[in-house]
C-alpha positions in Angstrom: -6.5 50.6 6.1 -9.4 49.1 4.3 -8.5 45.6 4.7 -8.6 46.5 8.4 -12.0 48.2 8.7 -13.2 44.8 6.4 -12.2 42.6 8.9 -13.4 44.4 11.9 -16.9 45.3 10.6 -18.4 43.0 7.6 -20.7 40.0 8.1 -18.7 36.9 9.8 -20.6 34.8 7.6 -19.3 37.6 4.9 -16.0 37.8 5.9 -15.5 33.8 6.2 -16.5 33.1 2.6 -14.2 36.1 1.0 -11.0 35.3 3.2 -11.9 31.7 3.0 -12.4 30.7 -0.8 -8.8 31.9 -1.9 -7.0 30.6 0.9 -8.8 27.3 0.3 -7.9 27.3 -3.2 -4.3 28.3 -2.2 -3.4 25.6 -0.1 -4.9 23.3 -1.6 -2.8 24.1 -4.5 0.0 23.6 -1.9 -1.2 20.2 -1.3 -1.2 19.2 -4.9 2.8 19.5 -4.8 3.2 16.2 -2.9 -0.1 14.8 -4.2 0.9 14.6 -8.1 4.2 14.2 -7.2 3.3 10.8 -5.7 0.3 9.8 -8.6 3.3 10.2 -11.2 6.2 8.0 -9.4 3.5 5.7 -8.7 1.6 5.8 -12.3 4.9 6.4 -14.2 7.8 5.1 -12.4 6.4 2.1 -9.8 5.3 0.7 -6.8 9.1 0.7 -5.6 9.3 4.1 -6.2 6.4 5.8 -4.5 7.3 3.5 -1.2 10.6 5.6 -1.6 8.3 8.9 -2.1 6.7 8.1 1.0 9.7 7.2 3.5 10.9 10.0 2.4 8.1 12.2 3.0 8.2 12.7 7.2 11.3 14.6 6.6 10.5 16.6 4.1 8.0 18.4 7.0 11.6 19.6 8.3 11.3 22.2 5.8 7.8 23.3 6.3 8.4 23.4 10.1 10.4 26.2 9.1 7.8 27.7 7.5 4.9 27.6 9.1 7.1 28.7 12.5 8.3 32.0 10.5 5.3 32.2 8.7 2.1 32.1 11.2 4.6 33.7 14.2 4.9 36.5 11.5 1.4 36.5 10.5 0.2 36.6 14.1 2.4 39.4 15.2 1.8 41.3 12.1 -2.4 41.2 11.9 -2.6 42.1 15.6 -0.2 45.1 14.9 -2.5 45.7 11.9 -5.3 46.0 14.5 -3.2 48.5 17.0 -2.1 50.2 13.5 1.4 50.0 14.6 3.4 50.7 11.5 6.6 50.5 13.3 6.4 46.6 14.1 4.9 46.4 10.7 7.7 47.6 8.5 10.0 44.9 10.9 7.8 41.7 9.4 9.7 41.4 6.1 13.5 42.1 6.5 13.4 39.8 9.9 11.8 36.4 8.0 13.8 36.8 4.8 16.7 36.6 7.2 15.6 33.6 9.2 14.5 32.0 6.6 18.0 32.0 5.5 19.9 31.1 8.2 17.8 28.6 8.7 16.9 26.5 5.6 20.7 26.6 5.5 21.3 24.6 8.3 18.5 22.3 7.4 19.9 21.7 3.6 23.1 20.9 5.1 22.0 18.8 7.6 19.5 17.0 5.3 21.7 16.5 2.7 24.4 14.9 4.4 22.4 12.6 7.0 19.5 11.5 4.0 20.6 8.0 4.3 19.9 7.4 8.0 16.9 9.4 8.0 15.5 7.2 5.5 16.4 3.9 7.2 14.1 5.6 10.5 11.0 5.0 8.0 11.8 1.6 7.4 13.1 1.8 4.0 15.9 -0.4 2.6 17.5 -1.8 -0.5 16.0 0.3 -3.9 13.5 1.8 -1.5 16.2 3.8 0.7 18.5 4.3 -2.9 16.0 6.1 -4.9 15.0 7.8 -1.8 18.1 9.2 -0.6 18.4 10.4 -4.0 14.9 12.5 -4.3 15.4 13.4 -0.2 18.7 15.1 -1.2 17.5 17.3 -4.4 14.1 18.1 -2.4 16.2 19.7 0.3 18.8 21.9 -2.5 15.3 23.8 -2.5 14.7 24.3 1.2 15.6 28.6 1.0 12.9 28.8 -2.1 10.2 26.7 -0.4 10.6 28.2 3.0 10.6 32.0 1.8 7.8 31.6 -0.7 5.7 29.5 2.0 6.6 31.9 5.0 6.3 34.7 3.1 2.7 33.4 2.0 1.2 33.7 5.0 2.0 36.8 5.9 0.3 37.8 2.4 -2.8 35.9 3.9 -2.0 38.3 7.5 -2.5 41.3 5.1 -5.8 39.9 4.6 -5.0 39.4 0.5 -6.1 35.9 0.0 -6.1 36.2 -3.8 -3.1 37.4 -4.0 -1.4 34.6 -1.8 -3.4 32.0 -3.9 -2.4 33.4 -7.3 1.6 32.8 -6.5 1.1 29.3 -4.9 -1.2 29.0 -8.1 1.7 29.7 -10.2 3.7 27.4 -8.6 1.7 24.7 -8.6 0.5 24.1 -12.3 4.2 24.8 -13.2 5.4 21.4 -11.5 2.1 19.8 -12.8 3.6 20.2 -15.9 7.3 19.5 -15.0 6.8 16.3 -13.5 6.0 13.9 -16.3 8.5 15.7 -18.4 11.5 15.6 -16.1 10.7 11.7 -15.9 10.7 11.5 -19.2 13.9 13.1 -19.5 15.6 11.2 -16.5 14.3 7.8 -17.2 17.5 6.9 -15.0 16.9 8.9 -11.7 13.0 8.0 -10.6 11.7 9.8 -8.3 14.3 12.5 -8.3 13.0 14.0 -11.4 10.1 14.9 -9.9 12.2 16.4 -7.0 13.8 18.8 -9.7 10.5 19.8 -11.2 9.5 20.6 -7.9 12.4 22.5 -7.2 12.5 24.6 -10.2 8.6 25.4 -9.4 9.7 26.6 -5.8 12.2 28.6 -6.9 10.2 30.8 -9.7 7.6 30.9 -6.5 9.7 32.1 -4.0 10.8 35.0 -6.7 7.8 36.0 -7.5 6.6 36.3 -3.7 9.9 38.5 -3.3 8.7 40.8 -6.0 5.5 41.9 -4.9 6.7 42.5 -0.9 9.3 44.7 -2.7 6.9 46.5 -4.9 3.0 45.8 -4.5 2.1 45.4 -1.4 0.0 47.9 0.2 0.8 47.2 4.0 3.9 45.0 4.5 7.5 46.0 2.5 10.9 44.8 2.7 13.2 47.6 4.4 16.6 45.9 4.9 17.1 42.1 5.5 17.9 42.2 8.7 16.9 40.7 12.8 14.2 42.2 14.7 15.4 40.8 17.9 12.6 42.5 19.8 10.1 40.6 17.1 11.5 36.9 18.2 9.6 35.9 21.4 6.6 36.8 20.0 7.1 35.0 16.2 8.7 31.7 18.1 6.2 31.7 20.8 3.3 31.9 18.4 4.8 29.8 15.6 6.4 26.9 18.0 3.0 25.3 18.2 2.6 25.2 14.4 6.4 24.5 14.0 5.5 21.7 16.5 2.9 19.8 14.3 5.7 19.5 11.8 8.2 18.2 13.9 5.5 16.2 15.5 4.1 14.7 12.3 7.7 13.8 11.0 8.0 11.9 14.8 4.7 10.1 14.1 4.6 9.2 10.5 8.1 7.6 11.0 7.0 5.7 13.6 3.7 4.5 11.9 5.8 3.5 9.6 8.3 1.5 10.9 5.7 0.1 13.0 3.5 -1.1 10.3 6.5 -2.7 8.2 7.3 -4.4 11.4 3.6 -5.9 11.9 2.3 -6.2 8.1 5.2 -6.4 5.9 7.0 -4.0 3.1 3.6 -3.1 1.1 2.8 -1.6 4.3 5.4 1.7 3.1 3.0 2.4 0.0 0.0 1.7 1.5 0.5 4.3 4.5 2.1 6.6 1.8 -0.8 6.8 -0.4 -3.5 7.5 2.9 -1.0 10.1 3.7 -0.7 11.9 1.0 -4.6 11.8 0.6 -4.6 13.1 3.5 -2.2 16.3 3.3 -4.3 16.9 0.2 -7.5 17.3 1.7 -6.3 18.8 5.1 -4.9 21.4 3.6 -7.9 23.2 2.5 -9.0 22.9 5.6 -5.8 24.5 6.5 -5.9 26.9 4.3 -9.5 28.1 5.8 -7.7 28.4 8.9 -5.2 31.2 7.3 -8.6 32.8 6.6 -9.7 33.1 10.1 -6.2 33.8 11.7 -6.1 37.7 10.7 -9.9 38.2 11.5 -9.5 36.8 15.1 -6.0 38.2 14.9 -6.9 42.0 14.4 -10.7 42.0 15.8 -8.6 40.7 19.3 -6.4 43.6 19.0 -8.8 46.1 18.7 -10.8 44.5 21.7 -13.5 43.2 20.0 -14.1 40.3 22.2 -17.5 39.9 21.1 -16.9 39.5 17.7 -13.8 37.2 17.9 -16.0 34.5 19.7 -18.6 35.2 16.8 -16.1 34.4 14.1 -14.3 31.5 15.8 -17.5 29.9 15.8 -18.3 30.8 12.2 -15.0 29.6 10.7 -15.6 26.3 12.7 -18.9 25.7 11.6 -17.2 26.2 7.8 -14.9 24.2 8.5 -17.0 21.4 10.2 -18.9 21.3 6.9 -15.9 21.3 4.3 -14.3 18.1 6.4 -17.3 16.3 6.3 -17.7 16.6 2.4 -14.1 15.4 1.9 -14.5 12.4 4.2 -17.5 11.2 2.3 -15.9 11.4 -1.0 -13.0 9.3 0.3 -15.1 6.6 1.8 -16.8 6.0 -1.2 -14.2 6.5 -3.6 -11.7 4.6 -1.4 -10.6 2.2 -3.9 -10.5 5.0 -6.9 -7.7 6.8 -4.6 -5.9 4.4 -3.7 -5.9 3.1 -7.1 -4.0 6.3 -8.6 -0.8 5.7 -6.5 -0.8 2.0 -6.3 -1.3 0.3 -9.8 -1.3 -3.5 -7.4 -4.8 -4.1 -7.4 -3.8 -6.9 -4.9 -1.9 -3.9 -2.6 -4.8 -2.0 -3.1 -7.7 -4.4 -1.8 -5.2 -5.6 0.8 -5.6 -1.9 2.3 -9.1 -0.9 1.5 -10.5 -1.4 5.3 -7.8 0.3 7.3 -7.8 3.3 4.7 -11.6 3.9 5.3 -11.0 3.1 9.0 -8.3 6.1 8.9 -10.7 8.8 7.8 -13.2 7.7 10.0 -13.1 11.0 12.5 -12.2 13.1 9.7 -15.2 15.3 9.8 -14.0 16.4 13.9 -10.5 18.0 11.7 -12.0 21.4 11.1 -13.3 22.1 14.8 -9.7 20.6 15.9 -7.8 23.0 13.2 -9.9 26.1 14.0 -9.5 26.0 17.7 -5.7 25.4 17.4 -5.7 28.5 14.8 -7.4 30.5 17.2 -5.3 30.3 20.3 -1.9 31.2 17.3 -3.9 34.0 16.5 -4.5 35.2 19.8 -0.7 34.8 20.6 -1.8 32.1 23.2 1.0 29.6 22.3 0.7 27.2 25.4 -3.0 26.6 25.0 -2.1 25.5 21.2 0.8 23.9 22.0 -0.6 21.4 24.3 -3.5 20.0 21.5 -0.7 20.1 18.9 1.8 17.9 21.1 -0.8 15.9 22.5 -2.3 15.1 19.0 1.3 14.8 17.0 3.6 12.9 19.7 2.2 12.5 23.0 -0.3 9.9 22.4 -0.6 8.9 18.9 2.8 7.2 19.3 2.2 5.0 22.5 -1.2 4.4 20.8 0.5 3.4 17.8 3.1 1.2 19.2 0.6 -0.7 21.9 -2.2 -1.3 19.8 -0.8 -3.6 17.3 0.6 -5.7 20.2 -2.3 -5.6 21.9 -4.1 -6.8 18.8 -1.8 -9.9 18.7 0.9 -8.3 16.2 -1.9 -7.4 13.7 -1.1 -4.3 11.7 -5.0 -2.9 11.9 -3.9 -1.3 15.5 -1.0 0.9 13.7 -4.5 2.0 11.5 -6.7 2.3 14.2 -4.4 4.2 16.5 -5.0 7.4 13.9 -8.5 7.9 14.9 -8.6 7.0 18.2 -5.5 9.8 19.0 -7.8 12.0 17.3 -11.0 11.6 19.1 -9.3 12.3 22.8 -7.7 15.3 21.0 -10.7 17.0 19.9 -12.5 16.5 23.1 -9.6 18.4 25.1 -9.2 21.1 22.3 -13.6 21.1 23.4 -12.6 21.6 26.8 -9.9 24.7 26.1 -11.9 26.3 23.9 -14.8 26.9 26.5 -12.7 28.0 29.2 -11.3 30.6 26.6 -14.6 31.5 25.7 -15.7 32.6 29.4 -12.1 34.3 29.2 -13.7 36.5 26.3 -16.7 37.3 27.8 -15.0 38.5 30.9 -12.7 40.7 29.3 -16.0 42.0 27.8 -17.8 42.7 31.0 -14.6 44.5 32.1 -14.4 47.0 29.1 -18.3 47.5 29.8 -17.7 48.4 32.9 -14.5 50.8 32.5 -16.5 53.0 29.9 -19.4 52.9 32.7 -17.0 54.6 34.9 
């Protein structure tokens, strides 16, 4: 158990940089699926199209709700069994999410394919806008089994503690639908944005096979042994992964209503516009993300093997990383802001139309890492309520009244659909504040109580 002894007695500072850097690099190689996916339709296909791209988008996160709930319930239960050394649930991890992951992204498939249309009319989209979409909604969701096994299965890679190993599939992945896109659009002049669906479905696929081998022949900890349920696994995976799952469903909750709200108050540009900010914004949250799979198995395992001390130390580590990575992104996209806007929208009109409320969007963005990090701890911890109540608050709770009284309150002008982003964001962060400290005096307790046990 090296990987364990690493993450129970090297440097925080150490250990945050080493689990870190690949796990950054990894998701944000995730986030470069919907991120090219959208410069191409815009750059190659039109403005039309990447509005389609975008309505579309909220439900794709039906997919990855799947995922992450699998995934980071599975990672949680499986780095804190790491830390107990309990083989037993260990050998359980494997067989149990290949099989939810198929029942399922079956259901969702189904589902997805047959009620595309009417999803898409939720996100305001009509006319060419809902066609093409339906179209690339449908084909995204024939891949909902590959993209749900290779992402799930990811993280509990990243639980293992092998970072470069879960950043070298997703890198596979990625620069194989780089290189897809422009030439299955090429090849489907005729079909728009679905193309790029099919790239991206091909790329999943050869993912979500290679993931399979290595848990069936290189890795060190976790291995498949049967597909089959670990019913006594479930209350613990759900439980921890619900609050995760949660920001998914939440997200698809609030970015159809964002957008239905803001083609309601400032017309059909409105689609793109909101489109391109959000898919900036998957792109650079995800590394932030992706440093919070980093410091899931060190709190994970050091909180298993009672190591109180040192799982305050490291939550405060990762967030001061994380503090510092946010704040770089959002001052790259404030003064690039026309620049990235630019490579999804090719309206120069659209673009200088939507310069104020895009900067206006990012303005809390360096507050995202201590907001991500406090949520990640509490999963890690298998505290599920405590991360459950920043993730609903921030996702659904009171982003969408914000977002549906602002505007009005602003005399129908579409700037309060914009500012309600950050605002929902600022209350957030000071009530994640708030948890976090009470958990902290929670930490130093349980200290004081092992202190005085081996006193006695």
């Amino acid at each position: 158990m090296d990987i364990r002894n690493k993450l129970l007695t090297e440097n925080p500072w150490k250990l945050m940089i080493s689990l870190s850097l690949p796990a950054i690099l990894g998701q944000l190689i995730v986030g470069l699926y919907a991120f090219i996916d959208s410069i191409y339709v815009g750059q190659m296909v039109g403005t039309n199209a990447m509005s389609a791209v975008s309505a579309a988008s909220p439900f794709v996160l039906i997919n990855n709700a799947i995922a992450v709930l699998l995934g980071i319930g599975s990672g949680s239960v499986l780095s804190r069994a790491i830390g107990k050394k309990d083989q037993k649930t260990v050998d359980k991890i494997m067989g149990n999410l290949t099989f939810l992951v198929i029942m399922l992204s079956s259901a969702v498939m189904i589902i997805g394919i047959v009620f595309a249309s009417e999803f898409l009319r939720l996100s305001g989209a009509s006319g060419d806008v809902l066609k093409m979409g339906v179209s690339y909604l449908r084909t995204v969701y024939l891949g909902s089994i590959f993209v749900n096994f290779m992402q799930g299965a990811n993280m509990v890679i990243r639980a293992e503690g092998r970072m470069g190993i879960a950043m070298g599939i997703m890198a596979i992945g990625a620069i194989l639908n780089i290189i897809l896109d422009p030439i299955f659009i090429l090849l489907m002049p005729s079909r728009g944005p679905q193309a790029v669906a099919v790239a991206t479905v091909i790329s999943q696929f050869i993912q979500a096979l290679v993931t399979f081998i290595y848990f069936l022949k290189k890795s060190p900890v976790v291995r498949f042994h049967g597909i089959k349920l670990a019913k006594d696994l479930l209350p613990e995976i759900f439980s921890v992964g619900m609050s995760a799952m949660l920001m998914q469903i939440m997200m698809l909750v609030q970015m159809t209503v964002v957008y239905n709200t803001a083609v309601h108050f400032g017309g059909a540009n409105q689609i793109a516009l909101m489109g391109a900010s959000q898919r900036v914004m998957q792109l650079v949250f995800v590394p932030i993300w992706g440093m919070s799979q980093g410091m899931q198995p060190a709190v994970g395992t050091n909180f298993g093997a009672k190591e109180y001390l040192r799982v305050k130390k490291l939550t405060n580590v990762f967030i001061a990383g994380s503090t510092c990575l946010a704040g770089f992104f959002f001052v790259v996209i404030e003064i690039f802001a026309v620049q990235i806007l630019s490579a999804f929208i090719t309206d120069s009109s659209i673009v200088n139309s939507g310069l104020f409320n895009f900067r206006l969007m990012y303005c809390i963005f360096p507050a995202y890492g201590l907001l991500i990090m406090i949520v990640t701890y509490f999963q890690a911890i298998g505290k599920a309520k405590q991360a459950g109540i920043v993730v609903i608050l921030r996702q659904f709770a009171l982003i969408v009244p914000l977002v549906l009284i602002l505007p009005r309150v602003l005399n129908g002008n579409v700037l309060g659909v914009w500012l309600a982003l950050p605002l929902n964001d600022v209350i957030v962060v000071l009530i994640a504040i708030i948890l976090l400290i009470g958990e902290y005096k929670h930490l130093i307790e349980l200290t004081q109580r092992i202190k005085q046990d081996r006193e006695q």
